[in-house]
VMD Tcl script that draws the C-alpha trace (Angstrom):
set ca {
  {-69.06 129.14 -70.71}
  {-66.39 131.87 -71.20}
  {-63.04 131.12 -70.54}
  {-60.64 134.47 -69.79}
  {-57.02 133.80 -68.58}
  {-56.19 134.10 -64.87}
  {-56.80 132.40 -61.89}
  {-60.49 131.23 -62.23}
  {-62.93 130.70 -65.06}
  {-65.76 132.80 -65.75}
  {-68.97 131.99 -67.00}
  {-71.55 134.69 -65.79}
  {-70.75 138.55 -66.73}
  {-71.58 141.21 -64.87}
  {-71.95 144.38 -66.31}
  {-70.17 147.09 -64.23}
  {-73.53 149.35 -64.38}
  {-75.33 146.51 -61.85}
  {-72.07 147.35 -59.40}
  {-71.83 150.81 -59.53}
  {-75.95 151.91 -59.75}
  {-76.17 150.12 -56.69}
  {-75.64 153.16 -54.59}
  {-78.41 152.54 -52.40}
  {-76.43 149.94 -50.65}
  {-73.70 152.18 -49.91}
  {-74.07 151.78 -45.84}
  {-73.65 148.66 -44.14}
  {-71.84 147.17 -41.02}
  {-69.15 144.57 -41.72}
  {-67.88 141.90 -39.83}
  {-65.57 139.05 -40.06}
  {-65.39 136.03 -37.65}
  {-62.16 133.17 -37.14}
  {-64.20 129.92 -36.97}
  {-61.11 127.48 -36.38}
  {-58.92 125.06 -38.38}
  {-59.87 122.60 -40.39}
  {-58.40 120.00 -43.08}
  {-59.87 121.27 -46.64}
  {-59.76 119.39 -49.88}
  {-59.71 121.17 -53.02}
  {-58.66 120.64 -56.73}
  {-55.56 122.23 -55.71}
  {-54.68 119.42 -52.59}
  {-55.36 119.08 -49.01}
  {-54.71 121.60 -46.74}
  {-55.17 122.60 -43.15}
  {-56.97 126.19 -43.27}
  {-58.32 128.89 -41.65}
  {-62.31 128.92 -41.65}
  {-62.97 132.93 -41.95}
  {-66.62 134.26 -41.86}
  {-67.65 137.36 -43.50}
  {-71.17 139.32 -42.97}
  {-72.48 142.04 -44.69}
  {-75.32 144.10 -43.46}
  {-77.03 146.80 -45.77}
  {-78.58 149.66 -43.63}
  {-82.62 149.59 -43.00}
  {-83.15 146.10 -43.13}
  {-80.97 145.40 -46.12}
  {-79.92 142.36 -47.85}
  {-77.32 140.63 -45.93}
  {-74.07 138.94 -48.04}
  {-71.78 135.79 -46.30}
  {-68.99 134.97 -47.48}
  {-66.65 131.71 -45.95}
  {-63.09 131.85 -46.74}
  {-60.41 128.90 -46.40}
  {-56.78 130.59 -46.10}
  {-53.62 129.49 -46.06}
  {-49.95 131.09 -45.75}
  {-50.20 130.35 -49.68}
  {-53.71 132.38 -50.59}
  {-57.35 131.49 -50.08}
  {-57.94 127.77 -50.93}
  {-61.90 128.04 -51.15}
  {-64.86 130.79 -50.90}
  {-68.10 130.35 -51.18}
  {-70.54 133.49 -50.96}
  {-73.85 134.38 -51.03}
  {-74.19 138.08 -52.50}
  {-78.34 138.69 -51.86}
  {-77.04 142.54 -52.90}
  {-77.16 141.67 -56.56}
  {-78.39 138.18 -56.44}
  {-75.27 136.42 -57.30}
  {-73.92 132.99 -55.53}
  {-70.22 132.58 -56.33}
  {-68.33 129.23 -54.98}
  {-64.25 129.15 -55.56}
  {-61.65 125.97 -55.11}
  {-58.25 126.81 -55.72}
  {-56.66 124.54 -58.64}
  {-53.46 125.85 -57.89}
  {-51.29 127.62 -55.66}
  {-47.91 129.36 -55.47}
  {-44.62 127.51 -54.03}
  {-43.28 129.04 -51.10}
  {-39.43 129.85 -51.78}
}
mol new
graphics top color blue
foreach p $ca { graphics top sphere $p radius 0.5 }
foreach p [lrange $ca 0 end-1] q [lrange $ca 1 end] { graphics top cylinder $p $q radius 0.2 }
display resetview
């Protein structure tokens, strides 16, 4: 696994030809849907969050990415997405967040 410094570890690369040859999938429809509040537990702490759902929809039939979001007035707490665009399932828990001040 690679470890670069920041806010998550990384242990897949992508190379930045796979994103940007992927002009074929440059029309889709977007959408994002409030699902409620719930109490999520993370590495980070428990926290009451905003469930946020994200579609997208490639043109002609294309392959459709989801994405669920946990936010708080402090960041996104937890994501987990399913990218069928470029075959690539990414889950997130925040380990830490910012104080308020």
């Amino acid at each position: 696994m690679t470890e670069l410094p920041g806010l998550r570890t990384v242990s897949v690369e992508t190379s930045l030809d796979d994103i940007t040859n992927a002009r074929d999938l440059s029309s889709f429809d977007y959408q994002e849907i409030y699902l409620g509040k719930e109490e999520v537990t993370v590495p980070a702490g428990t926290f009451a969050a905003c469930k946020v759902e994200s579609e997208t929809q490639f043109e002609n039939d294309g392959p459709r990415d989801t994405q669920i979001t946990w936010l708080t007035n402090r960041g996104s707490i937890k994501s987990i997405r399913e990218e069928s665009s470029w075959g690539m399932s990414i889950n997130m828990e925040a380990k830490s967040l910012p104080s308020i001040q």
